[in-house]
N, C-alpha and C positions, 0 to 999 in steps of 0.2 A: 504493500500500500504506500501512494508515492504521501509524501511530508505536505499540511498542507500551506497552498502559498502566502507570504504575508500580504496583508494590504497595500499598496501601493506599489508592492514589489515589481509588478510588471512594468508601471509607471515607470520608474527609475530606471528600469533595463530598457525602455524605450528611448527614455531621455539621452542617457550615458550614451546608445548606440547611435542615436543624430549626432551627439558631439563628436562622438570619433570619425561619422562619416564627415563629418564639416572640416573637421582637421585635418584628415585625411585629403579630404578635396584641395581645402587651401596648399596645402603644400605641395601636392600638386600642381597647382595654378601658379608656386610662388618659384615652383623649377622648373615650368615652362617659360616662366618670366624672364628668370634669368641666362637659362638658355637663350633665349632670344632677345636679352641685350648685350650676352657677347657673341652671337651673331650678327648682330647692329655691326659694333665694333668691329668684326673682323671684316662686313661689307665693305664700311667705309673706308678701313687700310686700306682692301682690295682695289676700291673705285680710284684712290689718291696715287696708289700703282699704276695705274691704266692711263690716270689723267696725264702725270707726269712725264709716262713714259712716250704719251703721244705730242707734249707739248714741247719735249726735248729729246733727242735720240742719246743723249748722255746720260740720260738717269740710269735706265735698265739696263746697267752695264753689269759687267762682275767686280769691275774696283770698286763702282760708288756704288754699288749694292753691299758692299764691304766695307764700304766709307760708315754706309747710311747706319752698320750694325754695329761698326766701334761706336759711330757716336752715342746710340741706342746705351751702349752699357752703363754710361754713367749715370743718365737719365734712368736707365732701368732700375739698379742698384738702390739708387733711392726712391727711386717708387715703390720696389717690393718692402723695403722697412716702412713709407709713408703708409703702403697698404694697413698695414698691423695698428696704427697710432691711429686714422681714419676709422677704423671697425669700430674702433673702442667710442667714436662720437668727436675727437678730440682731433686736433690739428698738430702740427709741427714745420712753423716757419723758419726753424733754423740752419733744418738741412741743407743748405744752400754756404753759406759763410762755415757754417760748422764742416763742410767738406771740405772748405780752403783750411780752416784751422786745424784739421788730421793729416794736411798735407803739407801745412808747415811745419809742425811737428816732426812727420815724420823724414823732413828734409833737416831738419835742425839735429835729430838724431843719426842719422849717417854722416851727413855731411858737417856739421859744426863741431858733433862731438863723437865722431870718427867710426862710430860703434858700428855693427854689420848690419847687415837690409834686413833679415829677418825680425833684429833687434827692434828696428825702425818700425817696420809691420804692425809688428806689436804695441807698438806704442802708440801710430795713428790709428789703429783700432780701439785702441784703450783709451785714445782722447772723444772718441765717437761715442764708447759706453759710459765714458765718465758724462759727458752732456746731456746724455739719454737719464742717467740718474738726476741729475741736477732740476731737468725737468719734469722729472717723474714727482720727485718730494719737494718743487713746486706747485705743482698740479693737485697732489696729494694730502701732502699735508698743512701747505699755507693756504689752500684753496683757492689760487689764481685760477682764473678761466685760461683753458690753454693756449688761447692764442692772444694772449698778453703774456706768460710766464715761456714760449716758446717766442715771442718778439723781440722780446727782452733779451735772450739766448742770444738771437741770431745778431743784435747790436753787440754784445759781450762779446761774442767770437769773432766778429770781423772786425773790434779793435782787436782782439789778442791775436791775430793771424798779422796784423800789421804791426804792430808795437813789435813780436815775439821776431819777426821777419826784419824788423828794423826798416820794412816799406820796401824791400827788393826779393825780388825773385830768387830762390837756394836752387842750385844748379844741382846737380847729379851725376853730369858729365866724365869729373874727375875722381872724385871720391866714391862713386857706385858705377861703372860704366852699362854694365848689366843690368840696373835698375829698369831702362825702358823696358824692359824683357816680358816687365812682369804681366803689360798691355799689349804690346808691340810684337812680343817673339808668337813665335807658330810653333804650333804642336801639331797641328791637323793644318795639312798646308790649305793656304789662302784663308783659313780664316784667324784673325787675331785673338790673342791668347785671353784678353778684355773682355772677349764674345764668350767664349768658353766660363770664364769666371762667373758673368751674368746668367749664362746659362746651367752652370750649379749654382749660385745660390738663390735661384728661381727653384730647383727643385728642394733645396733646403727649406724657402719659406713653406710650398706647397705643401712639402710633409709637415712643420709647425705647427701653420694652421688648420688643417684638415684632421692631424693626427697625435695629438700633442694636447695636456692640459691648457697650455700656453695658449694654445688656437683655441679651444673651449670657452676658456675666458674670456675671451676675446672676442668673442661674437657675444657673450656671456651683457660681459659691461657695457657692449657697445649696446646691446638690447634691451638690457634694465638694469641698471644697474642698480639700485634701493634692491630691487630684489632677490638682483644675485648676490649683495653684501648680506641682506635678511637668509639668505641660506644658509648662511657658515662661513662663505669666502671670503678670504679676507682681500678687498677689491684694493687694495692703499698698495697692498705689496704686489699685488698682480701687476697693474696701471702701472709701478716703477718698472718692473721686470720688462714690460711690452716694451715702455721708452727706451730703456737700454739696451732691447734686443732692437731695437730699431734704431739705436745709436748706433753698433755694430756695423751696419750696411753703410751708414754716415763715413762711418772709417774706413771702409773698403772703399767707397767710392772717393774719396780721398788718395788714397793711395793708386787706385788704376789712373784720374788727371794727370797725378803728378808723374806718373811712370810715362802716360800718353803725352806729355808735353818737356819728359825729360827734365823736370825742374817742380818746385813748387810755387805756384803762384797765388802772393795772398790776396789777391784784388776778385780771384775769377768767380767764387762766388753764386755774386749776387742774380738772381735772378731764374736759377738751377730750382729753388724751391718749388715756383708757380710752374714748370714745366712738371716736374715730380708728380706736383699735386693732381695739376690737368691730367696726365696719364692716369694717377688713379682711380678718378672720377670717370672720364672717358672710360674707361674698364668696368664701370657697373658696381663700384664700390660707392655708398652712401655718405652722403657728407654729416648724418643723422648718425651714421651708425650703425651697428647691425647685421648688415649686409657688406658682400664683399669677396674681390676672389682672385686668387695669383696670375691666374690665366687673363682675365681681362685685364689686368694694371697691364701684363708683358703686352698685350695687342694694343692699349692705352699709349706705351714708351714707343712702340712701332711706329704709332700715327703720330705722334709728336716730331720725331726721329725725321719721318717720309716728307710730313709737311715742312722743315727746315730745311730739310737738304734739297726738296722739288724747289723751292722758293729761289732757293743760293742756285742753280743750277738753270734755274730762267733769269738770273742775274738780278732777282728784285732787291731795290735797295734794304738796308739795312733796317730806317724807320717802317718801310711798310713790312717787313717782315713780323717784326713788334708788333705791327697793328696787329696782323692778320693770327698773332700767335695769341694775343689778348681779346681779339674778338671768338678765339676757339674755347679759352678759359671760361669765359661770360658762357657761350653757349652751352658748354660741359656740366657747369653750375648751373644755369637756367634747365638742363633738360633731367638733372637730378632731381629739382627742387619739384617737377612737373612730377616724377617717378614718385617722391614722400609724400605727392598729394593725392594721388591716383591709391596709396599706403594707405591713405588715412578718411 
């Protein structure tokens, strides 16, 4: 004889079962979504390929197609750290001055004070996680908004890249002649060693964030964060961790300029950030938060990358290039902003 049912009980197992199909559906809906905004993305590389290659017989070449993908690394580099800082809701305006200040650094340790390249390595990496702290337990603990406690950063670091440089450029030349190597040398011929770097720590982030506590939380904060601290987490030490794993890439992109331009240059900077950013957003990462993903920032750095180089390769002057790179930014912001409202 079967037990008999309680009251309401069937109710509740109705209830429960629309909610799971609702949830079930949404998230469905919400990974057709994003499938089809780094489809978007990857259209648009494809169309700025096509356009370019039709408006200049130089672009589609095998060098500037190898041009287009060293310059891509630096740009990428920090877009895959900016990905990480973005999830979380939060901004990072420093990467930009903060990559000249890891590559003074690291010219100031080979070269000023004689020590070997690896030494050097290590240290513009460790000035990238040291910045990545600084703004973490600003963010965290004095409770600046991050893009005042990351402004602030990127003012700090482009004095200390100038002061520390004494306002000239550290050569490498002499005291490291193999330093270019680190961007420049081939392992797989034709393409630069820069490419390859970007292309591991593309798959370092991907495994991170996809597969990793670090990535958890990170979509974690960036999604509620009141809630995910009301769990257990402690979001104050996560939020620093993220900044400094995403100072990391700071450093590395630091050190592949300054290997790519054989010197360290404290002035070059400025400007590297809103490229970063653009890519990440371009990529279908939320400037909300939340949402986010390695593959779209890489096809983000692509189109940053294609549109500079088609530009420079129909000879457009330098101001309209600016424009044309600033009216992409607005657009990339304006079609996110359209995407959190279609969210909400």
């Amino acid at each position: 004889m079967s037990a008999p049912q309680q009251p309401g009980s069937s109710t509740t197992t109705i209830i429960q079962t629309a909610v799971n199909e609702d949830t079930d559906k949404r998230d469905v809906v919400g990974f057709i979504k994003r499938q089809f905004q780094q489809s978007l993305a990857f259209g648009t590389l494809i169309v700025l390929v096509i356009f370019f290659s039709i408006a200049s017989p130089n672009f589609f070449t095998f060098s500037n197609i190898a041009t287009v993908l060293l310059s891509t690394a630096v740009i990428g580099i920090l877009a895959l750290g900016t990905t990480f800082v973005i999830i979380t809701g939060g901004i990072d305006l420093s990467i930009g001055t903060g990559m000249a200040l890891c590559a003074v650094m690291t010219g100031v340790i080979i070269t000023n004070m004689g020590l070997p390249v690896w030494v050097g390595v290590i240290g513009g990496v460790g000035t990238g996680v040291l910045m990545g702290l600084v703004n973490g337990v600003n963010i965290t603990f004095l409770r600046l908004p991050p893009f005042i406690a990351t402004l602030a950063m990127m003012m700090i670091a482009g004095g200390l890249a100038l002061v520390i440089s004494n306002v000239a450029p550290i050569y490498f030349s002499t005291s490291a002649p193999d330093f270019k190597k680190i961007a420049l040398g081939v392992i797989i011929p034709g393409i630069p060693n820069a490419v390859l770097i970007t292309a591991a720590l593309a798959i370092v982030a991907w495994l991170v964030l996809s597969k990793t506590l670090l990535g958890r939380y990170t979509f974690a904060i960036g999604s509620n964060e009141e809630a995910t601290r009301l769990s257990g987490v402690n979001t104050r030490r996560w939020t620093i961790l993220i900044y400094m794993f995403a100072g990391a890439f700071t450093g590395v992109a630091g050190i592949v300029i300054a290997s790519r331009l054989d010197s360290a240059q404290p002035q070059i900077g400025m400007g590297y950030e809103l490229q970063a950013i653009a890519a990440v957003i371009i990529g279908g990462t939320s400037l909300l938060g939340g949402r986010g993903s390695i593959l779209g920032t890489v096809i983000g750095a692509l189109i940053m990358s294609v549109l500079v180089n088609g530009l420079r390769i129909m000879s457009i002057q330098t101001e309209w290039q600016n424009i044309v790179v600033g009216v992409v930014v607005l657009l990339a912001v304006f079609l996110d902003s359209l995407r959190n409202r279609q969210r909400t």
